[in-house]
PyMOL Python script that loads the backbone (N, CA, C, O; Angstrom):
from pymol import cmd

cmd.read_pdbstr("""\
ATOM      1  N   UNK A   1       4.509  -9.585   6.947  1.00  0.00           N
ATOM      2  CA  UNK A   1       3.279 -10.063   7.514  1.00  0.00           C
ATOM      3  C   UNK A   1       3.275 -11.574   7.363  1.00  0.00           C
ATOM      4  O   UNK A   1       2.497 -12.060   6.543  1.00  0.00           O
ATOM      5  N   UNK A   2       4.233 -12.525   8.221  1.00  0.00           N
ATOM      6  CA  UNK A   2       4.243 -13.780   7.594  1.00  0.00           C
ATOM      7  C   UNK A   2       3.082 -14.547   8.324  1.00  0.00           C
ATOM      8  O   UNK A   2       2.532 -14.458   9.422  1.00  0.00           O
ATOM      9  N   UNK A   3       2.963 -15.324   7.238  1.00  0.00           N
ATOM     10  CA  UNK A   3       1.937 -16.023   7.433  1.00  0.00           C
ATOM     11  C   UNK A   3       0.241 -15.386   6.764  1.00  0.00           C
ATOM     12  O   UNK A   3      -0.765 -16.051   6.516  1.00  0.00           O
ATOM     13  N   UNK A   4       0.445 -14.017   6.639  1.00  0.00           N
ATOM     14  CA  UNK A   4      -1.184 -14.036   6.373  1.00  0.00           C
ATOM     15  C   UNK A   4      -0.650 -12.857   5.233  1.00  0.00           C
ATOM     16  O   UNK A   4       0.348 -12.142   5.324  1.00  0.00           O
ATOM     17  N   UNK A   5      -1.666 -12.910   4.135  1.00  0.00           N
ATOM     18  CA  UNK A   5      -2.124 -12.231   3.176  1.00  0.00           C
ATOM     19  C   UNK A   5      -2.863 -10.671   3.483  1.00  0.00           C
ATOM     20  O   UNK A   5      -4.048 -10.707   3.816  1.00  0.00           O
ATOM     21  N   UNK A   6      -2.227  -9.390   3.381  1.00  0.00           N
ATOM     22  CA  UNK A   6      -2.934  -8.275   3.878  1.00  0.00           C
ATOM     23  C   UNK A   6      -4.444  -8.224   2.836  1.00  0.00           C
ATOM     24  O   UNK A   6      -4.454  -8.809   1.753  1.00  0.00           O
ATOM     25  N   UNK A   7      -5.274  -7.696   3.187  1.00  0.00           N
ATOM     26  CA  UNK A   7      -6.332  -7.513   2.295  1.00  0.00           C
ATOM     27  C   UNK A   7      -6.257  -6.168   1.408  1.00  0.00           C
ATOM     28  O   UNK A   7      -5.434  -5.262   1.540  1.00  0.00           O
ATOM     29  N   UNK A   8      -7.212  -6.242   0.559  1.00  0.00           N
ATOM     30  CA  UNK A   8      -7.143  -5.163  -0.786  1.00  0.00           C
ATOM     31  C   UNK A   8      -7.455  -3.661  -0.012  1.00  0.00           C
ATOM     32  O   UNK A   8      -8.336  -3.525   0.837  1.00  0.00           O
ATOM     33  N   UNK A   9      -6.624  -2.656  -0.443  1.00  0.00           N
ATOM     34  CA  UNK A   9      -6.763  -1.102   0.180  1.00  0.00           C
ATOM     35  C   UNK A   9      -5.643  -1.461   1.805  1.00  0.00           C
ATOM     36  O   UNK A   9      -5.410  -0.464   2.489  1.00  0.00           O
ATOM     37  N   UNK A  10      -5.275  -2.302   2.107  1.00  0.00           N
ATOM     38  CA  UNK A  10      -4.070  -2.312   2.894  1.00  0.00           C
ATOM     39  C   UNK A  10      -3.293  -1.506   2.626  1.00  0.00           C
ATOM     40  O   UNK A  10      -2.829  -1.501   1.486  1.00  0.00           O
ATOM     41  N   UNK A  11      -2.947  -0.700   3.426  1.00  0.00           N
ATOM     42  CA  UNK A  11      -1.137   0.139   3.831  1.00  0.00           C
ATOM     43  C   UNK A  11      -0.428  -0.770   4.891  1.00  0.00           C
ATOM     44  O   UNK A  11      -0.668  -1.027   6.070  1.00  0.00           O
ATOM     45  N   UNK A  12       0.631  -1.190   3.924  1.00  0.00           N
ATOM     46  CA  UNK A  12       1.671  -1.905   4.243  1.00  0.00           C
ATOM     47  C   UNK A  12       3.391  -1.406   3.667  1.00  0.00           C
ATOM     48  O   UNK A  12       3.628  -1.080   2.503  1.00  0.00           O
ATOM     49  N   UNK A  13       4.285  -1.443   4.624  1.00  0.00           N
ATOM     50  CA  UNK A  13       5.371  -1.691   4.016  1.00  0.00           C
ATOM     51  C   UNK A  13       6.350  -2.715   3.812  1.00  0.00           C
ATOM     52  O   UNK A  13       6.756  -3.572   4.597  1.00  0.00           O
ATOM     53  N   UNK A  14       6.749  -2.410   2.272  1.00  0.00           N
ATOM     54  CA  UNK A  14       7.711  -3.493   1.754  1.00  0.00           C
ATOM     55  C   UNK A  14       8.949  -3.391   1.941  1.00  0.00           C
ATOM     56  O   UNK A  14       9.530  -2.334   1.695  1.00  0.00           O
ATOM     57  N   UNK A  15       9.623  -4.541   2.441  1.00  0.00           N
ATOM     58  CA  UNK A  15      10.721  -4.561   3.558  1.00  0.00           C
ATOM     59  C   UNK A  15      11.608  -4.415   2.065  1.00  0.00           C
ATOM     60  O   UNK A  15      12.567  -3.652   2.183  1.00  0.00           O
ATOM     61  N   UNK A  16      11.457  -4.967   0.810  1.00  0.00           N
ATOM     62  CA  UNK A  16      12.601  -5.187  -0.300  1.00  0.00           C
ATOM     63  C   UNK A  16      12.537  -4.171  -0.743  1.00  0.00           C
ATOM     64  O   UNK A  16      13.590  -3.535  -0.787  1.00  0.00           O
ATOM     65  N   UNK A  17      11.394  -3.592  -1.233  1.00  0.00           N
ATOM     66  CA  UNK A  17      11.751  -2.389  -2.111  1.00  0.00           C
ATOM     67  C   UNK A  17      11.135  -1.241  -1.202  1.00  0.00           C
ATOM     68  O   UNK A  17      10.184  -0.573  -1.606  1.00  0.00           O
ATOM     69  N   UNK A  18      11.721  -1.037   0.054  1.00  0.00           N
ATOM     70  CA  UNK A  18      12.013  -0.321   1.235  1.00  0.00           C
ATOM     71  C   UNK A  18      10.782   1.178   0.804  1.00  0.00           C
ATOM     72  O   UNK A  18      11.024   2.381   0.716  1.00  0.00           O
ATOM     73  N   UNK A  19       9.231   0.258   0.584  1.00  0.00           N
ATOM     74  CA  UNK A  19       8.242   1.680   0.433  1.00  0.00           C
ATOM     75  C   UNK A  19       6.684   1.117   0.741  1.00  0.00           C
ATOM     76  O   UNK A  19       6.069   0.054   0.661  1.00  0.00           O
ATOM     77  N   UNK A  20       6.447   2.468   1.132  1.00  0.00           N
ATOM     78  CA  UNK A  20       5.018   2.194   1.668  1.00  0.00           C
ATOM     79  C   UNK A  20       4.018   1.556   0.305  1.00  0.00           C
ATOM     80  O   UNK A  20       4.304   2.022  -0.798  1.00  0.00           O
ATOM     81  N   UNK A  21       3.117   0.738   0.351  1.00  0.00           N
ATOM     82  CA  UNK A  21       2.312   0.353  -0.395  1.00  0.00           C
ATOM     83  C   UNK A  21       0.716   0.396  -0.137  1.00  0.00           C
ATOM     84  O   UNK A  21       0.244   0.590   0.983  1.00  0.00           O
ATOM     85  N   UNK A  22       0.088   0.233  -1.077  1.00  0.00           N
ATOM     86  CA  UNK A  22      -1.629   0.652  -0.831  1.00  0.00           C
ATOM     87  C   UNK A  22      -1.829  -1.537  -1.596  1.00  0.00           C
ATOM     88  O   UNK A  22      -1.444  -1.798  -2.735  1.00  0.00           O
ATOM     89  N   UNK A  23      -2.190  -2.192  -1.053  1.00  0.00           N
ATOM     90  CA  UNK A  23      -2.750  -3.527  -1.871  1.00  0.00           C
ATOM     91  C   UNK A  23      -4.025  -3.045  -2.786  1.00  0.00           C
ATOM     92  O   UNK A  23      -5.014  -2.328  -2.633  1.00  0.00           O
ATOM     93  N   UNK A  24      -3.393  -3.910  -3.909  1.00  0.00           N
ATOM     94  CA  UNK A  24      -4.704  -3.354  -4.734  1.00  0.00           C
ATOM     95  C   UNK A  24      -5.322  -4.738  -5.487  1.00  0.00           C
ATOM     96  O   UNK A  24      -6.403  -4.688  -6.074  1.00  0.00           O
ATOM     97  N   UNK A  25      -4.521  -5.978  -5.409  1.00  0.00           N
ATOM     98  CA  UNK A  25      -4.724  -6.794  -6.051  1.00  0.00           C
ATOM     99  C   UNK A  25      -3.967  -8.202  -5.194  1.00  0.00           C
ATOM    100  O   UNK A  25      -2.940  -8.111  -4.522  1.00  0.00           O
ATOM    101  N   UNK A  26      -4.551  -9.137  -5.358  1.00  0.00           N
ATOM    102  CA  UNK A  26      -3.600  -9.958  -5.548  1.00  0.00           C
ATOM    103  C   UNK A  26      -3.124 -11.679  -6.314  1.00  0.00           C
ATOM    104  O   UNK A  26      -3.914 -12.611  -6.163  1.00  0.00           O
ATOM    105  N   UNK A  27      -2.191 -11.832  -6.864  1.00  0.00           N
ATOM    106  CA  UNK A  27      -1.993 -12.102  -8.139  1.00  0.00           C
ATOM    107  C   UNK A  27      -1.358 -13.165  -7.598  1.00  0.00           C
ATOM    108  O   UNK A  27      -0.377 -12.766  -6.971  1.00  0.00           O
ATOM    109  N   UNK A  28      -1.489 -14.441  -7.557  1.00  0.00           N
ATOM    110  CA  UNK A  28      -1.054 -16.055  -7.392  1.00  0.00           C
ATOM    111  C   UNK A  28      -0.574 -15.998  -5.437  1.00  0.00           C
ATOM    112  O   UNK A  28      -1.300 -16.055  -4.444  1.00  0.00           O
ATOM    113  N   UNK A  29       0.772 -15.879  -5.562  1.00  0.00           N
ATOM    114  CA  UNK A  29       1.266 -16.204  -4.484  1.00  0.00           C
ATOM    115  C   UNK A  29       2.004 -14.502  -3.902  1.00  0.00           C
ATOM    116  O   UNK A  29       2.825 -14.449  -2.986  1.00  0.00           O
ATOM    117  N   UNK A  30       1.531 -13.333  -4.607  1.00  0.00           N
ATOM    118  CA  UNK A  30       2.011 -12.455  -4.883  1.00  0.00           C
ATOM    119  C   UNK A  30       0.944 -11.309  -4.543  1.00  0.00           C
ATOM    120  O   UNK A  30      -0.157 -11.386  -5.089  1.00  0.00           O
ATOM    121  N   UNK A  31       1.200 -10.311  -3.718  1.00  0.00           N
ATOM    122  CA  UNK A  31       0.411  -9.102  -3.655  1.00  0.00           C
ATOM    123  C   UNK A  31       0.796  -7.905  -4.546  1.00  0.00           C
ATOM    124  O   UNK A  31       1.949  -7.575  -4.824  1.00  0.00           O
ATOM    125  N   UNK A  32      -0.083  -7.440  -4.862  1.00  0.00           N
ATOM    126  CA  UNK A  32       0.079  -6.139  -5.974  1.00  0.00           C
ATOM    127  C   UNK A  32      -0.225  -4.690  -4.972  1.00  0.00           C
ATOM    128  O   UNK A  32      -1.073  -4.361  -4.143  1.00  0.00           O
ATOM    129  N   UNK A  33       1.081  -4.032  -5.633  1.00  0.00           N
ATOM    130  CA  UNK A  33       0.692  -3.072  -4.260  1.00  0.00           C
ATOM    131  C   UNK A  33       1.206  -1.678  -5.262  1.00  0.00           C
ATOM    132  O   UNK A  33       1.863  -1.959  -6.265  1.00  0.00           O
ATOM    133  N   UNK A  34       0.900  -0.189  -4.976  1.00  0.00           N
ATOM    134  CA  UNK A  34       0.657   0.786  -5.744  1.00  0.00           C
ATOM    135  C   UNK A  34       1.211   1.578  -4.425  1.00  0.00           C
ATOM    136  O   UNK A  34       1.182   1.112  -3.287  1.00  0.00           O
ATOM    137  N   UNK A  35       1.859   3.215  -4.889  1.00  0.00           N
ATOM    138  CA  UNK A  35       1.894   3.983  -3.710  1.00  0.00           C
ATOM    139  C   UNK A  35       0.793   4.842  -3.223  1.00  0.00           C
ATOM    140  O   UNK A  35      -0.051   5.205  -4.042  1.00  0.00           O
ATOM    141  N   UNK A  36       0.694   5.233  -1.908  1.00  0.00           N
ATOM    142  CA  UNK A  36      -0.634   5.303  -1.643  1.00  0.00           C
ATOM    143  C   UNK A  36      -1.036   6.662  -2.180  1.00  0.00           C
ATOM    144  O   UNK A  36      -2.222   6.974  -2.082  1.00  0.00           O
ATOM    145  N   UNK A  37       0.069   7.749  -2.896  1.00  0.00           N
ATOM    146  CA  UNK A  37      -0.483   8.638  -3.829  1.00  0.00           C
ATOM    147  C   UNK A  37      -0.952   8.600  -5.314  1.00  0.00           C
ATOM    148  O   UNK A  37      -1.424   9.569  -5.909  1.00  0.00           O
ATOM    149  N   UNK A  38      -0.777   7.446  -5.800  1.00  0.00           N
ATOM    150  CA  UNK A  38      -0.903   6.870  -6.754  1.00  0.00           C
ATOM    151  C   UNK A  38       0.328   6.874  -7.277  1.00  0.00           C
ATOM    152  O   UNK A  38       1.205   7.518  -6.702  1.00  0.00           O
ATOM    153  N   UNK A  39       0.693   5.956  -8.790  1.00  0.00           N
ATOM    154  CA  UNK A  39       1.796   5.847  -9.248  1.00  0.00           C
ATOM    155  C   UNK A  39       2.174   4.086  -9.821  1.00  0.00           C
ATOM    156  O   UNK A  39       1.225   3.321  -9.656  1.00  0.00           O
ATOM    157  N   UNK A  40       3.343   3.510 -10.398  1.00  0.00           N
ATOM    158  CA  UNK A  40       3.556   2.621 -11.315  1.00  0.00           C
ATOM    159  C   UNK A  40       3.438   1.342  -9.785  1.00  0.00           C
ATOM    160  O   UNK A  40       3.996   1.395  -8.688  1.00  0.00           O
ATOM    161  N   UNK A  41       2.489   0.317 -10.354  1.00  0.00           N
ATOM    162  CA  UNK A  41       2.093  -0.735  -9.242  1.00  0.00           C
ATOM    163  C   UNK A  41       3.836  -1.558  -9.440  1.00  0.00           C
ATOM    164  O   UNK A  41       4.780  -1.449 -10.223  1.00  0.00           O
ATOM    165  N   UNK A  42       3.464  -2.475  -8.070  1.00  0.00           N
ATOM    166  CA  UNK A  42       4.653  -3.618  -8.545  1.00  0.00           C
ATOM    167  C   UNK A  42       4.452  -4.733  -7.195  1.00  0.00           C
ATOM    168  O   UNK A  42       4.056  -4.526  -6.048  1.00  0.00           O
ATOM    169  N   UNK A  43       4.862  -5.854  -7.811  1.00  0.00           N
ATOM    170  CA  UNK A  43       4.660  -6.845  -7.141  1.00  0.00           C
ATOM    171  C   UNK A  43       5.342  -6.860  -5.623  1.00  0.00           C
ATOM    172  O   UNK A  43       6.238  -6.033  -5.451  1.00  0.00           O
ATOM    173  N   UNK A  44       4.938  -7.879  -4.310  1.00  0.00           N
ATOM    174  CA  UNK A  44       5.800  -8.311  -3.281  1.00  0.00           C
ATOM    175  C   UNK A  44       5.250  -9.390  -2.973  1.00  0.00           C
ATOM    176  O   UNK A  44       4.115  -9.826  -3.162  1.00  0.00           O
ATOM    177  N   UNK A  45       6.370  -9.887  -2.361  1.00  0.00           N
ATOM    178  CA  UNK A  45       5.859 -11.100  -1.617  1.00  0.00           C
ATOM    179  C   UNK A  45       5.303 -10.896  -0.172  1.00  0.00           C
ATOM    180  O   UNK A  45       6.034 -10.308   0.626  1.00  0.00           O
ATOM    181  N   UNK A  46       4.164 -11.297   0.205  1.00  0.00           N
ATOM    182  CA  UNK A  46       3.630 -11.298   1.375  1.00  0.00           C
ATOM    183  C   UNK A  46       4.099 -11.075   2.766  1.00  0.00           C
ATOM    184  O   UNK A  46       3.755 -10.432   3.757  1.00  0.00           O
ATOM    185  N   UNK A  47       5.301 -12.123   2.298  1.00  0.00           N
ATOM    186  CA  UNK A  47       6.103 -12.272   3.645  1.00  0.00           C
ATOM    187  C   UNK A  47       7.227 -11.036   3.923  1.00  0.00           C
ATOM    188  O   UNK A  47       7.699 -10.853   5.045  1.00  0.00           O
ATOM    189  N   UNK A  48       7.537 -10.337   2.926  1.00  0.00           N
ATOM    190  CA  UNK A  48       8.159  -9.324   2.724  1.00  0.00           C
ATOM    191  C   UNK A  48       7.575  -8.035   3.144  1.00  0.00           C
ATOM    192  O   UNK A  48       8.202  -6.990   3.317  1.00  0.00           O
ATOM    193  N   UNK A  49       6.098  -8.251   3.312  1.00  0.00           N
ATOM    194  CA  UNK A  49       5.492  -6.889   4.442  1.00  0.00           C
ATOM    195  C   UNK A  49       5.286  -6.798   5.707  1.00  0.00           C
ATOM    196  O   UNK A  49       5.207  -7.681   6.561  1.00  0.00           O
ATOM    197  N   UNK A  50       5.181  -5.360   5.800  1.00  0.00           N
ATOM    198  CA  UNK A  50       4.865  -5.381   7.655  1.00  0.00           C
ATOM    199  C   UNK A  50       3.961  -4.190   7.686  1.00  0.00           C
ATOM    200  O   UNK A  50       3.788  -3.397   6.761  1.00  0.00           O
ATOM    201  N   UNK A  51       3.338  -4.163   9.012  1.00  0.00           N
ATOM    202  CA  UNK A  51       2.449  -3.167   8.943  1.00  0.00           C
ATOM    203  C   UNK A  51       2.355  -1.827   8.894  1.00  0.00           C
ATOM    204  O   UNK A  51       1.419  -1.976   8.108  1.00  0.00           O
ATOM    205  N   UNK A  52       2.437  -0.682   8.987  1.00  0.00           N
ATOM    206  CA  UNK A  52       2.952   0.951   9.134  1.00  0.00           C
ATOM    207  C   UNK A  52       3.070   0.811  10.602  1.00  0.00           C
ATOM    208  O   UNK A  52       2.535   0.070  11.427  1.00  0.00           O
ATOM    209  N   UNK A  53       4.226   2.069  10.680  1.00  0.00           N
ATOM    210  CA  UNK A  53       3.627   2.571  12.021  1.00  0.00           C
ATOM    211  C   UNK A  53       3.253   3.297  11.885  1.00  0.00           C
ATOM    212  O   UNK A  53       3.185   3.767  10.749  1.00  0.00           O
ATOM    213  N   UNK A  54       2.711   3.943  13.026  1.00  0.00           N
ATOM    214  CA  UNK A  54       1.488   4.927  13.509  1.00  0.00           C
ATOM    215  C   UNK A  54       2.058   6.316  12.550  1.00  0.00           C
ATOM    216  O   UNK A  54       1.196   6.809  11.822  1.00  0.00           O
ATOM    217  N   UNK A  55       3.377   6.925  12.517  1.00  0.00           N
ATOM    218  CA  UNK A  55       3.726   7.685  11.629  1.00  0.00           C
ATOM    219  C   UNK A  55       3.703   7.914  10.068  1.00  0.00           C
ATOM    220  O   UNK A  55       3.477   8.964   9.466  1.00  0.00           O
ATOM    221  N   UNK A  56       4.014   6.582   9.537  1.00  0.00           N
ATOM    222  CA  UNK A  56       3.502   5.726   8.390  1.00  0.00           C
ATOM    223  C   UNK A  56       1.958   5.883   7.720  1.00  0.00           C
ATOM    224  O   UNK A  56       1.462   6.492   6.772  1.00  0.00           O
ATOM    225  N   UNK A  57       1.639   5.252   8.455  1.00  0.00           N
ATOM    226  CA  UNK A  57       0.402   5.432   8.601  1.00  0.00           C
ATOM    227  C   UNK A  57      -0.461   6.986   7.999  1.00  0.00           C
ATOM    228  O   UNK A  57      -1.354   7.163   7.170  1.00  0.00           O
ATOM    229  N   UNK A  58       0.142   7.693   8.677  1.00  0.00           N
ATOM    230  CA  UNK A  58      -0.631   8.950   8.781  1.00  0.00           C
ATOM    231  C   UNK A  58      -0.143   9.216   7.587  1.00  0.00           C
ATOM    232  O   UNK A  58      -0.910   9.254   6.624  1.00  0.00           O
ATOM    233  N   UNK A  59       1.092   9.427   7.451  1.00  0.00           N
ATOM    234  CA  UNK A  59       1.731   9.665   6.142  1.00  0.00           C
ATOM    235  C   UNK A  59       1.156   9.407   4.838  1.00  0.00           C
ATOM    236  O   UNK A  59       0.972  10.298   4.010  1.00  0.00           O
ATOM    237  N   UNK A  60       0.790   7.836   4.603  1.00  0.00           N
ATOM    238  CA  UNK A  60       0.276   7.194   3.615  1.00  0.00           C
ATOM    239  C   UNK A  60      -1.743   7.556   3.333  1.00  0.00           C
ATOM    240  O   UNK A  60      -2.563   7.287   2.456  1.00  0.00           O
ATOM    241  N   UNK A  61      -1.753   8.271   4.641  1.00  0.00           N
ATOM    242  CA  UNK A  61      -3.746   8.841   4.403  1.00  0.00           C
ATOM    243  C   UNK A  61      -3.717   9.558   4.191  1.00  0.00           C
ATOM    244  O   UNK A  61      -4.801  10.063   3.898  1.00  0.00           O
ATOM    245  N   UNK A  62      -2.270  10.567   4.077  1.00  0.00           N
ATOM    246  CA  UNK A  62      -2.802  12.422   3.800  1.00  0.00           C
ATOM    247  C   UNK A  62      -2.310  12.082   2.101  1.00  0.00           C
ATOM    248  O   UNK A  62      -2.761  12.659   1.112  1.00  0.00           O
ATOM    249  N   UNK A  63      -1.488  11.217   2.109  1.00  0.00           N
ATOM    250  CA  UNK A  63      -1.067  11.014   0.616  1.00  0.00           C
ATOM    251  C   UNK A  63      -2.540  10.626  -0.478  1.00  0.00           C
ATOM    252  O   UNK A  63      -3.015  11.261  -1.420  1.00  0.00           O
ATOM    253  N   UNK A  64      -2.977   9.212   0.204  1.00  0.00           N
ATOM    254  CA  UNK A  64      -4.448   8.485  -0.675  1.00  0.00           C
ATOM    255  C   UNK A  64      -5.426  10.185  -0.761  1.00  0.00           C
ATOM    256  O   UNK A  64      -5.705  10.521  -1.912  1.00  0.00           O
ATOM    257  N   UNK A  65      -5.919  11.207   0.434  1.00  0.00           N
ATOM    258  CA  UNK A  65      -6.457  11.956   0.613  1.00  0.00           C
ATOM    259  C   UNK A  65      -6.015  12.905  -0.238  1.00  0.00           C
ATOM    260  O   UNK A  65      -6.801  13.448  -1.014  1.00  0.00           O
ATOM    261  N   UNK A  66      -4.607  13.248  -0.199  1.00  0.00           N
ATOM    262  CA  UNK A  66      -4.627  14.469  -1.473  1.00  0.00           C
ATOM    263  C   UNK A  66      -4.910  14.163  -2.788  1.00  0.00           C
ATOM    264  O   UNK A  66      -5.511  14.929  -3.541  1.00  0.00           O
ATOM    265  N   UNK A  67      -4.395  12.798  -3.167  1.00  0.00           N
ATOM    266  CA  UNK A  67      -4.568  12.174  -4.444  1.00  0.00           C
ATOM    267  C   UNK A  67      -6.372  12.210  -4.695  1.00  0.00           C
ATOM    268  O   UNK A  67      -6.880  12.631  -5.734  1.00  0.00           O
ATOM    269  N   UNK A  68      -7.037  11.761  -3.697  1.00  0.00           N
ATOM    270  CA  UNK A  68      -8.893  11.831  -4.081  1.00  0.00           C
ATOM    271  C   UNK A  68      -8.615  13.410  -4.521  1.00  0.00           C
ATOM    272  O   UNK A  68      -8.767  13.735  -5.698  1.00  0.00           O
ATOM    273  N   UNK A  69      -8.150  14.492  -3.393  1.00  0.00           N
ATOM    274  CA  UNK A  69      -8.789  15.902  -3.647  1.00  0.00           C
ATOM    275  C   UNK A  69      -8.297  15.697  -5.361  1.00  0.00           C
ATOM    276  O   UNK A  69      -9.086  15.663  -6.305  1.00  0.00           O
ATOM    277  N   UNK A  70      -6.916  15.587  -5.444  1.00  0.00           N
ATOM    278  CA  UNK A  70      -6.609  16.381  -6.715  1.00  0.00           C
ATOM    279  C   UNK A  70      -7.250  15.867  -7.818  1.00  0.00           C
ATOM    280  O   UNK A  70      -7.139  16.329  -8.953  1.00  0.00           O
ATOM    281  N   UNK A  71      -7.728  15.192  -7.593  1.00  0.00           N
ATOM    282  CA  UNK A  71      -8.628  13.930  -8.713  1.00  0.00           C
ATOM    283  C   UNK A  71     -10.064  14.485  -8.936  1.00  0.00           C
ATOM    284  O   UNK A  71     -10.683  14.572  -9.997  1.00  0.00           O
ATOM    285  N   UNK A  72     -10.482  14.875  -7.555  1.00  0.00           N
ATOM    286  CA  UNK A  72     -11.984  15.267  -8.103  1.00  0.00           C
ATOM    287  C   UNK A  72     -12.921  13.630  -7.291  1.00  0.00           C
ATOM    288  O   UNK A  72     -14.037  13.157  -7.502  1.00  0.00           O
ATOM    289  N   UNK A  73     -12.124  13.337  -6.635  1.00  0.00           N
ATOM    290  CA  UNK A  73     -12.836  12.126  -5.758  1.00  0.00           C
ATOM    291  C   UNK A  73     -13.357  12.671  -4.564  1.00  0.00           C
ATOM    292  O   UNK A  73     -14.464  12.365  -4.120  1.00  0.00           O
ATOM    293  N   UNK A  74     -12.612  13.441  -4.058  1.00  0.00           N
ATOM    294  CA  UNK A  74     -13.687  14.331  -2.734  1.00  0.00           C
ATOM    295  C   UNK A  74     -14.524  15.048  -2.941  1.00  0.00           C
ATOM    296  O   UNK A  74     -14.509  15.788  -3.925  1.00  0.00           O
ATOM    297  N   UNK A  75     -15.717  15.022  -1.860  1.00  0.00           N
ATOM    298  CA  UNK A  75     -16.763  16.452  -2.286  1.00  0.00           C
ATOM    299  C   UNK A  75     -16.500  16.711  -1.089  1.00  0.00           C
ATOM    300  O   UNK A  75     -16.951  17.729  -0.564  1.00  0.00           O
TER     301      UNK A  75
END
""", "prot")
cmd.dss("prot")
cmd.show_as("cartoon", "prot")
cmd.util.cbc("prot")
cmd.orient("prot")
């Protein structure tokens, strides 16, 4: 995504460490990004993301979505 900073709850993927990410933070020059089922965060550089595709995408909402059910975040 060069040039611009995704915002927090973004699904994006990281071109280096070749995986979908959820933004959850972001930390100097550096976005903090988590998988979108939950799991161990880790840094990227901005310029190192791009957006989902449409397959992606879907992928990464049934993931955030099962993670609420199994949690007790959905009613």
């Amino acid at each position: 995504m060069k040039g611009s900073v995704p915002g927090t709850g973004s699904l994006v993927y990281d071109t280096v460490q070749l995986r979908l990410g959820q933004v959850v933070d972001h930390l100097g020059a550096f976005v903090q990004l988590r998988p979108p089922g939950g799991g161990r965060e880790w840094e990227a550089d901005p310029d190192s993301l791009r957006p989902l595709t449409p397959c992606e995408a879907l992928s990464a909402r049934v993931a955030v979505a099962n993670h609420a059910s199994e949690n007790g975040l959905l009613r």
